[in-house]
Every structure is written in structure tokens, then in C-alpha cells.
N, C-alpha and C positions, 0 to 999 in steps of 0.2 A: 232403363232407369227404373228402381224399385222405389214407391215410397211408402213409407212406414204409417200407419195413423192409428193414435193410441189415443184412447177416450180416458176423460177424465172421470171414473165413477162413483170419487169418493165425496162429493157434493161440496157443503158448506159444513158439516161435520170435521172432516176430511181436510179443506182448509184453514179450520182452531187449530186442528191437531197437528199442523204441518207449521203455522205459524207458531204456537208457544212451545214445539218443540216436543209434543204429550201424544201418545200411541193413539189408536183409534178407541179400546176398551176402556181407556183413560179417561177420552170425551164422555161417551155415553155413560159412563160413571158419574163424572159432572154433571151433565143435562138431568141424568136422574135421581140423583141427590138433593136436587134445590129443595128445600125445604121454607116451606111458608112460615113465616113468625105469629103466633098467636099471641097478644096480650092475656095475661091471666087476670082471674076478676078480683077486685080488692072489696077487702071488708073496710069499708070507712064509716068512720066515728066524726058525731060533733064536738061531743068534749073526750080530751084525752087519759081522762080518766078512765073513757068506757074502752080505749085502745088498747091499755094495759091490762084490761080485765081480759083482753082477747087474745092477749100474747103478752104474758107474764115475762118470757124470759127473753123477751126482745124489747129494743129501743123503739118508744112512739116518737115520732116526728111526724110534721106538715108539712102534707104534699098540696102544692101547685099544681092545678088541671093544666090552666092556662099557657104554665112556662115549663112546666115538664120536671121541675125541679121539686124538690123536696130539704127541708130544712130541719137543725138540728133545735134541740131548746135552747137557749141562750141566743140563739142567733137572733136578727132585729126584726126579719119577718114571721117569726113562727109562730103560728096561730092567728095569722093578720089577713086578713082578705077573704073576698066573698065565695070566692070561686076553686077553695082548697078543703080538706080535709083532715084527720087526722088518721092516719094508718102504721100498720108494725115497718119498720123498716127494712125486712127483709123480704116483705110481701110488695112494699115499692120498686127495690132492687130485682125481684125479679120480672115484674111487670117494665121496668125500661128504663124507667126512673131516675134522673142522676142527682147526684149531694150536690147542692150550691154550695159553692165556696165563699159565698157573698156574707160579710157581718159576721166572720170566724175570728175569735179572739184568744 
């Protein structure tokens, strides 16, 4: 009686790429692609006068540190609160930023 004995040597790699179905070159593409997220640094303003002298051709709105949100002018919190700023809106959006929908009319 002959018995067979096969090692497994393709580790914990090896079982991602067996369970979602994705080659072994596949994995290690993943693992080494993660890419870390950087916040970029924002130019904040107290009055938003001085936001638009920073970025002429972009909308100023206030950002919320606190809530991560950012409002537009007419909304009911913008400009209100201790713990916000006034920044370009494009410069929010790509720091992480997201438009509350809160008080859109």
C-alpha cells in the first residue's frame, strides 16, 4: 500500500487566492497595491472673503472639523460654529470631505 503526501506550500496567500477565486500573481498585486490615504493640508480662512481671494474660480463654503461635513452659503449652518472654517470647495473634496445635505432649499 502506497501513500501519497502532498504539502501544502502555498500558505495564507495561497488560501485568498483559492477562496475568491484570483491566481497567486493576482494576490500579491493586492497585498502590494494597498495604498495608504493621505489627507491633504487645507488653506482655512476666517472670513470668507479671504477664501475667495484664494481660489477665485472655486465655490467658498464651511467646513465642519467636528462633523466632517461641509456646507454650502444659504444653508442654515454655514458660517456658524466654533470649530469650522472657511475653505475652497475643491480643496475640502479632496481632503475627504462630504456636502451635507442638511438645510438645502
Amino acid at each position: 500500500m502506497r501513500v501519497k503526501i502532498v504539502a501544502n506550500s502555498t500558505g495564507r496567500r495561497g488560501q485568498l487566492a483559492a477562496r475568491f477565486g484570483i491566481g497567486l500573481p493576482a494576490t500579491i498585486v493586492l497585498f502590494c497595491s494597498a495604498q495608504q490615504t493621505v489627507a491633504l493640508p487645507l488653506t482655512s480662512f476666517r472670513y470668507d472673503a479671504q477664501a475667495q481671494r484664494h481660489c477665485p474660480g472655486d465655490t467658498v463654503v464651511w467646513l465642519d472639523f467636528r462633523r466632517g461635513r461641509y456646507y454650502l452659503k444659504g444653508q442654515s449652518r454655514y458660517g456658524r460654529g466654533l470649530d469650522g472654517s472657511f475653505v475652497c470647495r475643491n480643496e475640502a473634496r479632496d481632503s475627504g470631505y462630504r456636502r451635507s445635505l442638511l438645510g438645502l432649499r
